[in-house]
DSSP file (Angstrom, degrees, kcal/mol; ACC not computed):
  #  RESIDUE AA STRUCTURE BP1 BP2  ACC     N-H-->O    O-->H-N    N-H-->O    O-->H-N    TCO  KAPPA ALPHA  PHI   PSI    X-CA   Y-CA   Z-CA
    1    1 A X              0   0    0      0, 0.0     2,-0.1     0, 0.0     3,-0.0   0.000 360.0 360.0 360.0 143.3   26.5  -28.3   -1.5
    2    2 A X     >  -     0   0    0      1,-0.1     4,-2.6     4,-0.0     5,-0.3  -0.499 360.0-103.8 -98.2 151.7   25.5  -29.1    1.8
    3    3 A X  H  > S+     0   0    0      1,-0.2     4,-3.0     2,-0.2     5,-0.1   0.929 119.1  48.1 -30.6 -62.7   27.4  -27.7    5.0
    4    4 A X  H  > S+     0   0    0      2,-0.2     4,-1.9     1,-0.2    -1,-0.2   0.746 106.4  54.4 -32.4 -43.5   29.1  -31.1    5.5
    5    5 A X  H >> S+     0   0    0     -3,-0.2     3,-1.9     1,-0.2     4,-0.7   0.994 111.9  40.9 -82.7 -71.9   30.2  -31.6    2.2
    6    6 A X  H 3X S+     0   0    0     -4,-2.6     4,-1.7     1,-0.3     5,-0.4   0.906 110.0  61.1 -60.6 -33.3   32.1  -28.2    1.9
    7    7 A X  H 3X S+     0   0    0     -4,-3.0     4,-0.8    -5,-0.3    -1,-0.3   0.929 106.1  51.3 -50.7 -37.7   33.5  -28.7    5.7
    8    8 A X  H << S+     0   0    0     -4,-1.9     4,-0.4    -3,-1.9    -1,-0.2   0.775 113.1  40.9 -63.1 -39.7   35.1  -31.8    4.1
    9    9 A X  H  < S+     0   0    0     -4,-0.7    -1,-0.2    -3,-0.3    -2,-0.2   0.335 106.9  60.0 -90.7  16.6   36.7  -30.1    1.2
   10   10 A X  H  < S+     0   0    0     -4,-1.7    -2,-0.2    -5,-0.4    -1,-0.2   0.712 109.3  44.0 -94.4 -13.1   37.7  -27.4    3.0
   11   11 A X  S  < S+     0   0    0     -4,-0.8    -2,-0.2    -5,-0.4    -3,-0.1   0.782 111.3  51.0 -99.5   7.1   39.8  -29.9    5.2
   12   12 A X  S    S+     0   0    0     -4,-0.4    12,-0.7     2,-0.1     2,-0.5   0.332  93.0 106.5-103.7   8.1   41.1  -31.8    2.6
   13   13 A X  E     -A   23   0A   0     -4,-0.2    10,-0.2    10,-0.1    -4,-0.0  -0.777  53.2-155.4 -82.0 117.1   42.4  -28.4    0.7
   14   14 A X  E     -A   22   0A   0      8,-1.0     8,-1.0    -2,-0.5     2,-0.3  -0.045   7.2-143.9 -77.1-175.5   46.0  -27.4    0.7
   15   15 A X  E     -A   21   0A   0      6,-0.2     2,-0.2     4,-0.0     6,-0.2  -0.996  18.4-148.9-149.5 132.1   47.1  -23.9    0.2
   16   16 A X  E >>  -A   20   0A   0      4,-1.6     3,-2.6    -2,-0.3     4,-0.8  -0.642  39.2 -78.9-113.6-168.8   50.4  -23.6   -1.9
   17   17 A X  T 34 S+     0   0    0      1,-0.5    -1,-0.1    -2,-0.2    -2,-0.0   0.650 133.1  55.4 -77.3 -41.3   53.6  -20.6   -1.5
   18   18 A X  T 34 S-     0   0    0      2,-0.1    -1,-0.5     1,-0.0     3,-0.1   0.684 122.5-110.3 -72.8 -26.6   51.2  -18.3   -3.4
   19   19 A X  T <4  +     0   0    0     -3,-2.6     2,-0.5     1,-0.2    -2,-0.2   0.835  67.5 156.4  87.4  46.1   48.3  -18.7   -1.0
   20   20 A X  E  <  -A   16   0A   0     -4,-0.8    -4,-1.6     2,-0.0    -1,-0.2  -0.884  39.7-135.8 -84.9 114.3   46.4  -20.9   -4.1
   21   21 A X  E     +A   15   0A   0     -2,-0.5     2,-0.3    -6,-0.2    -6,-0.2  -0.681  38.1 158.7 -80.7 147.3   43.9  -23.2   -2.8
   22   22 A X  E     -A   14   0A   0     -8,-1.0    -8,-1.0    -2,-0.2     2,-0.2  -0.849  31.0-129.9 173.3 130.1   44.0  -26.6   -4.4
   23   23 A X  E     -A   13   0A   0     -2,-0.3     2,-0.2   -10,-0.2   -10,-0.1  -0.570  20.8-122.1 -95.3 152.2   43.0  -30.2   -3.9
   24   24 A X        -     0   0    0    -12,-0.7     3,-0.1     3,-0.2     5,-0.1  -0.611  20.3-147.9 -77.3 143.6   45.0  -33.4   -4.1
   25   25 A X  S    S+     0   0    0     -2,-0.2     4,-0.3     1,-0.2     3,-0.2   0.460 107.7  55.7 -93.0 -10.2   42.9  -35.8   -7.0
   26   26 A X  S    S+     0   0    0      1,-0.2    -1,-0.2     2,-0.2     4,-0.2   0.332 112.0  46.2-104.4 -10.7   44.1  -39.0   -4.9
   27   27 A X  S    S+     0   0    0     -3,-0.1    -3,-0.2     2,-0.1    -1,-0.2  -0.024 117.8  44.5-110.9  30.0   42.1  -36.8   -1.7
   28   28 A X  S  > S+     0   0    0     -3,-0.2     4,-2.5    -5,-0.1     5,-0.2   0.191  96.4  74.8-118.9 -36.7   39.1  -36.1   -4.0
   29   29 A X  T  4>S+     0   0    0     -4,-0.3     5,-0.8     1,-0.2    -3,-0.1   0.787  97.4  40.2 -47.0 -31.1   38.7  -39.3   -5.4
   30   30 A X  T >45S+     0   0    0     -4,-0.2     3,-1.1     2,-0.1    -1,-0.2   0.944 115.0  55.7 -74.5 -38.2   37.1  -41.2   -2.6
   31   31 A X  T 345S+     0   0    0      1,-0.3    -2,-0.2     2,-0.1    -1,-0.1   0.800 112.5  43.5 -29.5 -56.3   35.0  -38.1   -1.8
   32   32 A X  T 3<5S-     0   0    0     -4,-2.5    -1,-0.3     1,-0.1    -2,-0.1   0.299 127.1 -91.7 -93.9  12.8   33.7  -38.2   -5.5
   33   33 A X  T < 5S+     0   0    0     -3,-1.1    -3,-0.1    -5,-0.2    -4,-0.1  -0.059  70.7 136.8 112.7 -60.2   33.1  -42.2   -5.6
   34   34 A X      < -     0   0    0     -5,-0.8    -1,-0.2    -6,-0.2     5,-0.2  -0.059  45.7-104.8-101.6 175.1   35.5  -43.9   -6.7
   35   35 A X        -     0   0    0      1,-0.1     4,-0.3     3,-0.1     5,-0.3   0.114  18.2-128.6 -51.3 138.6   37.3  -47.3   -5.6
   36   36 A X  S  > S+     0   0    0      1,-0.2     4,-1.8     3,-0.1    -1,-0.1   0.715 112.3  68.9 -79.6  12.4   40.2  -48.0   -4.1
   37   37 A X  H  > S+     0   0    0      2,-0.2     4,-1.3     3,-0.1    -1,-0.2   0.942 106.1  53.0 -51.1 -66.3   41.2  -50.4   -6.8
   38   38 A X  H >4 S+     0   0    0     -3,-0.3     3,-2.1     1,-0.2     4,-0.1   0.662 108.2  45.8 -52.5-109.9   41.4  -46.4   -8.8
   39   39 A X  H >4 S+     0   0    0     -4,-0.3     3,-1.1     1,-0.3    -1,-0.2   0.367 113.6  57.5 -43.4 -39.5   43.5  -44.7   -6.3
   40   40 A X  H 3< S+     0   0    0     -4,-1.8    -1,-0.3    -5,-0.3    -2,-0.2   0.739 102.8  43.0 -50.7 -42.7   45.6  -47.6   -6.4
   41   41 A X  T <<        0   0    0     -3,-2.1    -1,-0.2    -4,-1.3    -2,-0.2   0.357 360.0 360.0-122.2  46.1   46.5  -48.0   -9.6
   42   42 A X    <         0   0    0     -3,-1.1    -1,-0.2    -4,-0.1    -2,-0.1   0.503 360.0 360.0 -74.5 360.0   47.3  -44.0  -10.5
């Protein structure tokens, strides 16, 4: 993984009550490819 690419999920990573890092799948989806036609109709 290239610098870029981790700078990107590191800013699209939340952090939840526990201090758990975890990504949203509607904020990984464009990342990873796909359309917004998909985001759309989750």
């Amino acid at each position: 993984m290239s610098m870029t690419e981790n700078n990107i999920f590191e800013q699209i990573k939340k952090v939840n009550e526990h201090s758990q890092e975890y990504w949203s799948a509607r904020d990984l989806m464009p990342l990873l490819g796909y359309s917004r036609k998909v985001v759309n109709s989750l």
